[in-house]
C-alpha positions as CSV (number, residue, x, y, z in Angstrom):
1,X,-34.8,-45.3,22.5
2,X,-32.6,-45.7,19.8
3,X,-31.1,-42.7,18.1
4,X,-31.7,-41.6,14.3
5,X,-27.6,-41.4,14.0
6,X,-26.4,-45.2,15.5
7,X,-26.5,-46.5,12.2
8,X,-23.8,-43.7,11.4
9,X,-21.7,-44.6,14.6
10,X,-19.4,-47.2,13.3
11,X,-18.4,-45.1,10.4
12,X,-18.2,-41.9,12.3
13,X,-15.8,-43.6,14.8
14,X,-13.1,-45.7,12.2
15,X,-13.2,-42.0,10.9
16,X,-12.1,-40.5,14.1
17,X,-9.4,-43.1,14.8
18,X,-8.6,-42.1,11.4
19,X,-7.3,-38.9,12.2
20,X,-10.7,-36.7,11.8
21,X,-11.5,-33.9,13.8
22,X,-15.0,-33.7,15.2
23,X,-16.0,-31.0,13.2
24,X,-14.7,-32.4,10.0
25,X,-16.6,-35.9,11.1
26,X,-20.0,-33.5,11.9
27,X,-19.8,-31.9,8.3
28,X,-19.0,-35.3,6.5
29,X,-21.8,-37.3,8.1
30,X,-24.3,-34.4,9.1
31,X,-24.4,-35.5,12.9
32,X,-24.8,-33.0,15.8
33,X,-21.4,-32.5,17.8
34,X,-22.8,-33.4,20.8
35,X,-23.7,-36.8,19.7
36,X,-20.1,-37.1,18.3
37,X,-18.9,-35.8,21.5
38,X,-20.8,-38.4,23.5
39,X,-19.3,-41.5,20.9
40,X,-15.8,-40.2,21.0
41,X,-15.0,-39.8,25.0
42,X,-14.6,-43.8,25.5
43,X,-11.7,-43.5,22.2
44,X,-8.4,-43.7,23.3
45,X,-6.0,-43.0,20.2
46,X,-2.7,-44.1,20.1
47,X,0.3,-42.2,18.8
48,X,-0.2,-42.8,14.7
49,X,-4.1,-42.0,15.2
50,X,-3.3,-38.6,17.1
51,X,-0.4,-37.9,14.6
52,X,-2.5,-38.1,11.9
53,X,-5.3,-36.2,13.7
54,X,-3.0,-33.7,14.7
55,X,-1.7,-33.6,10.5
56,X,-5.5,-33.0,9.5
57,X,-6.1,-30.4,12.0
58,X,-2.5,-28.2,10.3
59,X,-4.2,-29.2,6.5
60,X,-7.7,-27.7,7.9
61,X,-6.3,-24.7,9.5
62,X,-3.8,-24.2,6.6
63,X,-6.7,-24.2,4.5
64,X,-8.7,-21.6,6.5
65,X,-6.0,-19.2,6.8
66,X,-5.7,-19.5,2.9
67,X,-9.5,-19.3,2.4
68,X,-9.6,-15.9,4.9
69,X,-6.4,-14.5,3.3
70,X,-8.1,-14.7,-0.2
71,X,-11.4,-13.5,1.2
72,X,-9.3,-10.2,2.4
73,X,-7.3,-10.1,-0.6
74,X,-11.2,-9.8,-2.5
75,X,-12.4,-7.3,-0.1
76,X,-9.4,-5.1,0.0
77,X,-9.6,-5.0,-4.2
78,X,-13.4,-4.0,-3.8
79,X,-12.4,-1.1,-1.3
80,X,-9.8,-0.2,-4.0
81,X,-12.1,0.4,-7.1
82,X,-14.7,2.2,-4.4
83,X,-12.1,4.1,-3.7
84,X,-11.0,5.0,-7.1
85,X,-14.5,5.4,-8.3
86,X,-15.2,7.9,-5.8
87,X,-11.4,9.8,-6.8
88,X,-12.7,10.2,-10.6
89,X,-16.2,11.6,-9.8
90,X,-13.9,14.1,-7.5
91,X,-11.2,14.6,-10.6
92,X,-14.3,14.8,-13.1
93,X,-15.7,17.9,-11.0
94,X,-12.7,19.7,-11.1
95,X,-11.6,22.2,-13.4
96,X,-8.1,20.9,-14.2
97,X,-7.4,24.0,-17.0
98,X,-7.7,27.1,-14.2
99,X,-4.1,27.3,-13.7
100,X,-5.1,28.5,-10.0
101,X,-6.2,25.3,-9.2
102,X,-2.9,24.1,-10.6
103,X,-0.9,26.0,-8.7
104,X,-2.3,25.3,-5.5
105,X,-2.2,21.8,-6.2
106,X,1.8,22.1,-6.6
107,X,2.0,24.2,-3.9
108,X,0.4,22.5,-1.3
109,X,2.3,19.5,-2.6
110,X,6.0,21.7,-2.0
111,X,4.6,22.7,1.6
112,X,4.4,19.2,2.4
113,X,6.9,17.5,0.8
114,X,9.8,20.3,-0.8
115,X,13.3,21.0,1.0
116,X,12.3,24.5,2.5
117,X,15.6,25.4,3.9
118,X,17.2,25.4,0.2
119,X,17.5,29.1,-2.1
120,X,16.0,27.4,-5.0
121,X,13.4,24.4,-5.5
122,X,14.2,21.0,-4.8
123,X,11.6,18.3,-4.6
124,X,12.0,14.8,-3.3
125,X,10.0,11.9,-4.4
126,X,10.2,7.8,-4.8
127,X,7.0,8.3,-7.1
128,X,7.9,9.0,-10.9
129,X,4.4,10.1,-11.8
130,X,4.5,12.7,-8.7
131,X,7.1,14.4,-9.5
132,X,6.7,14.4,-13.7
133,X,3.4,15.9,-12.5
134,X,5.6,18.8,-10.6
135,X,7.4,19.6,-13.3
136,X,4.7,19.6,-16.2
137,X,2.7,22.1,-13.3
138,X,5.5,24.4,-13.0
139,X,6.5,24.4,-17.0
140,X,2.7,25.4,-17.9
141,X,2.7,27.9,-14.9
142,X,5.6,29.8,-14.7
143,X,7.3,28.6,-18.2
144,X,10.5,27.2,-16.6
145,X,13.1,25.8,-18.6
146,X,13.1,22.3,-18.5
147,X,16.4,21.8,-19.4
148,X,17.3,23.8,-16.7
149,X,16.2,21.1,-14.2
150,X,18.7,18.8,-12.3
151,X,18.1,15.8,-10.6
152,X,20.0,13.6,-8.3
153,X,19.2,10.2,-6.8
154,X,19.2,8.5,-3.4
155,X,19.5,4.8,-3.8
156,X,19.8,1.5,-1.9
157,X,23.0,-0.8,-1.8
158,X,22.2,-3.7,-3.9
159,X,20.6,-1.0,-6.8
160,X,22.5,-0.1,-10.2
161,X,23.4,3.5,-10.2
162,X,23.1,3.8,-14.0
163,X,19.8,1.5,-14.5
164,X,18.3,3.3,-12.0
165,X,19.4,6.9,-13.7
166,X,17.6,5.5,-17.0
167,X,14.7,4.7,-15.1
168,X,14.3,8.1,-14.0
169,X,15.2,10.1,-17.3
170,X,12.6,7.9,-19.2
171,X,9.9,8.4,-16.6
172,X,10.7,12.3,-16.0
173,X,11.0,13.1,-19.5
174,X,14.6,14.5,-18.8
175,X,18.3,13.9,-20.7
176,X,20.3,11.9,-18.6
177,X,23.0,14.3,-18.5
178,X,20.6,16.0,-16.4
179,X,21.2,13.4,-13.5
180,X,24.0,14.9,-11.9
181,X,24.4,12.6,-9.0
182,X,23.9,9.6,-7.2
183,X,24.1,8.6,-3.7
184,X,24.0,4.6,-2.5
185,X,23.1,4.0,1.2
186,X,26.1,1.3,2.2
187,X,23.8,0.8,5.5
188,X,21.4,-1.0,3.3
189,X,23.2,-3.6,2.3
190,X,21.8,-6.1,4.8
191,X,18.5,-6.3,3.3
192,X,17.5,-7.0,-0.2
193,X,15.0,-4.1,-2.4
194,X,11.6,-4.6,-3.3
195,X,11.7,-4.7,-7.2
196,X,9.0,-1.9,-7.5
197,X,11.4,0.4,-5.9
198,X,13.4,2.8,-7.7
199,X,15.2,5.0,-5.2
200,X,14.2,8.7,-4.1
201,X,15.0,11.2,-6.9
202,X,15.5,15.0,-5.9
203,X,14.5,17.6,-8.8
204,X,16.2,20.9,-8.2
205,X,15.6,24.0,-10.1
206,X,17.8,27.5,-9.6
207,X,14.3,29.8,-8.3
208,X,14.1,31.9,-5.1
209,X,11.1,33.6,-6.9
210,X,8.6,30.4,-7.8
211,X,9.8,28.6,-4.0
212,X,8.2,31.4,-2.4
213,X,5.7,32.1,-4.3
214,X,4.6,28.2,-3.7
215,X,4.9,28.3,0.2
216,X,3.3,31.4,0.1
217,X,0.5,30.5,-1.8
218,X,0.2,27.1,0.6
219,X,0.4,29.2,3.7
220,X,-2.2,31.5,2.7
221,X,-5.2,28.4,1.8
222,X,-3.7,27.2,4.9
223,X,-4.7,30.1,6.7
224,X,-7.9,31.2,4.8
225,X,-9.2,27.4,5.4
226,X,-8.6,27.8,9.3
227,X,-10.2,31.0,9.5
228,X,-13.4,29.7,7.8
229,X,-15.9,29.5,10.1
230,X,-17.0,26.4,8.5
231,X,-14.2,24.5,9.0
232,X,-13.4,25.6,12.6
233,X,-12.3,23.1,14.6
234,X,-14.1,23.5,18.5
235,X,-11.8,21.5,20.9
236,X,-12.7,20.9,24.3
237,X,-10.4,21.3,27.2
């Protein structure tokens, strides 16, 4: 009995000696593998035919990776704006005028992330928009004196010390006299800096008073949210 692919068989074999792959062959002339399988054990290709088999096998899986890196690339920007959607119904529920809320906000934020050992505040960042939040939070809470603030930045070998002071002034919304130091890591110097990063930048300001009343304020939703029965955690030994 004669098959409904023989007519294809010629073809599909000067493409295999050609440097197709079986799959590429089965999607080009729409025959099952197995037949292909069963045409293509007798070929014996020389060196230019598996060269040039082994070339279209790099382009194909080349392509693939490319095709799944894209694919990732559009699922990873759909998780994104999910994610951000959900973050503005969250924001939109909020009451962002009771200074309370504020304050815990900022305070939590210190208990994670301010120097604790230190007699005054000092805050720590790489993120501009963090820390201009800080300080806008503490001026419309406890009316602190701006001007008062000091800064200093920690930055990486192959970064310009003054640029990067600019940087910071204009995003923090602070003279540059204000800016009273900057350190360069030497150790660095092996490795090139991702343009997007601008150094850590420490904001200080001269406060026993507000540093404790921060931590204190953290500690205690800290410890009101543990004692809630409702968010107990039961652990099993």
């Amino acid at each position: 009995m004669i098959s409904r692919w023989s007519k294809y068989k010629e073809k599909a074999i000067g493409l295999r000696k050609q440097g197709f792959s079986i799959r590429q062959i089965e999607k080009k002339l729409e025959i099952p593998r197995s037949t292909l399988s069963n045409w293509f054990k007798k070929i014996k290709l020389n060196k230019r035919q598996r060269n040039a088999l082994l070339r279209n096998w790099q382009r194909a899986l080349s392509k693939a990776r490319k095709m799944a890196s894209e694919w990732h690339q559009q699922e990873k920007q759909k998780r994104i704006q999910t994610a951000k959607q959900e973050a503005i119904t969250i924001i939109n529920n909020l009451n962002l005028k009771d200074n309370a809320l504020l304050e815990l906000a900022i305070a939590m934020l210190y208990f994670g992330e301010g120097t604790k050992k230190s007699s005054g505040i000092r805050m720590s960042n790489s993120n501009p928009r963090l820390l201009k939040m800080f300080i806008a939070s503490l001026a419309l809470i406890h009316k602190i004196d701006i001007n008062k603030i000091k800064c200093g930045i920690n930055l990486r070998a192959d970064q310009r010390p003054l640029a990067m002071k600019k940087f910071w002034s204009q995003q923090l919304n602070l003279p540059l006299k204000n800016f009273t130091y900057v350190i360069v890591d030497k150790r660095s110097a092996a490795s090139k800096t991702y343009p997007d990063y601008k150094g850590v930048c420490m904001v200080r300001y001269g406060s026993a008073a507000i540093k404790r009343r921060l931590e204190a304020v953290a500690d205690e939703f800290c410890k009101k949210i543990i004692d809630t029965k409702k968010f107990a955690i039961k652990t099993k030994f």
